[in-house]
N, C-alpha and C positions, 0 to 999 in steps of 0.2 A: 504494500500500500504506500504509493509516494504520501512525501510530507512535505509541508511547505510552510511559507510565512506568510502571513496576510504585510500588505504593504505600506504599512501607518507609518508615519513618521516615528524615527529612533525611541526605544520605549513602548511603542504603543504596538507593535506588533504581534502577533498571536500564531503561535504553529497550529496546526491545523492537518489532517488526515485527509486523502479521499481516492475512490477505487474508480478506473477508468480510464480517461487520454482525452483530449480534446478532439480528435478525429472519431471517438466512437462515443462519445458524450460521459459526464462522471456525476458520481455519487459523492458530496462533499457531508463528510460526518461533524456532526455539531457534537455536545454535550450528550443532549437527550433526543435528536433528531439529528435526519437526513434531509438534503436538498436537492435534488436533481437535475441539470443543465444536459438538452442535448445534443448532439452533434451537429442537426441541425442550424442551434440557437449558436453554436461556437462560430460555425459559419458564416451568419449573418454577423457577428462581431467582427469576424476577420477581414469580409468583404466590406462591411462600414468604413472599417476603421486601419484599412490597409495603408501604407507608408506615411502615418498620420500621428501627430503629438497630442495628448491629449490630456487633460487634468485628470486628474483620478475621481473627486468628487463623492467622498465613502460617506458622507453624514447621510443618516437617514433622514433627519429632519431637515435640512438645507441641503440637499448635494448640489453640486456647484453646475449652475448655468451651461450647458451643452458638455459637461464632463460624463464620463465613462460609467459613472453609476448612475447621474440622471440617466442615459441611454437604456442602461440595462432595465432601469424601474419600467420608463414609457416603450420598452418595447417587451418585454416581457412575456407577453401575451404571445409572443411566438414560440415559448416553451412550454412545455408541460406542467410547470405551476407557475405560481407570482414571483418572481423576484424584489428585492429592493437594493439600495445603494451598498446596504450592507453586506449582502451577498455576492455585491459585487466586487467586494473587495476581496472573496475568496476567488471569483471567477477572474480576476487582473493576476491576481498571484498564482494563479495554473497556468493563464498565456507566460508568464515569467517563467516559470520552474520549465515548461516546457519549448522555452526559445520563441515564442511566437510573437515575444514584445519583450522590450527590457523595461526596468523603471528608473526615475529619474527622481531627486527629491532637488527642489529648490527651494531653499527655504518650509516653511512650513509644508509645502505643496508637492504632494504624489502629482508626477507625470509618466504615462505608459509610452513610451515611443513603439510603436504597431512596424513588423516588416513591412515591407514592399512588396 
């Protein structure tokens, strides 16, 4: 089961478990629950958000104006359950661990830079 770091700025990071790949969609284990992202939905991330910089945007309550977890919340609807910002901090940090973006911190601010 890879493991990974959610992408919070120094301190606020979180390890985190989950079974799958991004090409056949993954099961990301919480505490007391599972979240499911599918291949599909990874998809449409990649194709969005191809050679592209982008804010991270994790706050549930505020995510940041056309960043990477506002995206995931308003599109969501093309996965198989709801997402929110905060999920998509597990879903940024799987494109990471699996080379399909790197991250960037300036200053306070997560940024994904998306391949090409």
């Amino acid at each position: 089961m890879p493991e990974c770091q959610t992408l919070g700025s120094a301190g606020k990071a979180v390890n985190f478990t989950y079974t799958g790949c991004v090409n056949q969609g993954v099961e990301i284990k919480y505490k007391n629950s599972t979240v499911n992202v599918s291949n599909e939905f990874f998809a449409n991330i990649l194709n969005h958000f191809r050679g592209v910089r982008v804010a991270g945007g994790f706050k549930v309550d505020d995510p940041t104006p056309n960043g990477f977890g506002e995206w995931v919340r308003d599109n969501s609807n093309q996965n198989s359950q709801a997402l929110t910002p905060k999920h998509a901090s597990r879903i940024a940090a799987i494109l990471v661990c699996e080379r399909f973006a790197t991250r960037e911190l300036d200053g306070n601010t997560v940024y994904l830079n998306f391949n090409a």
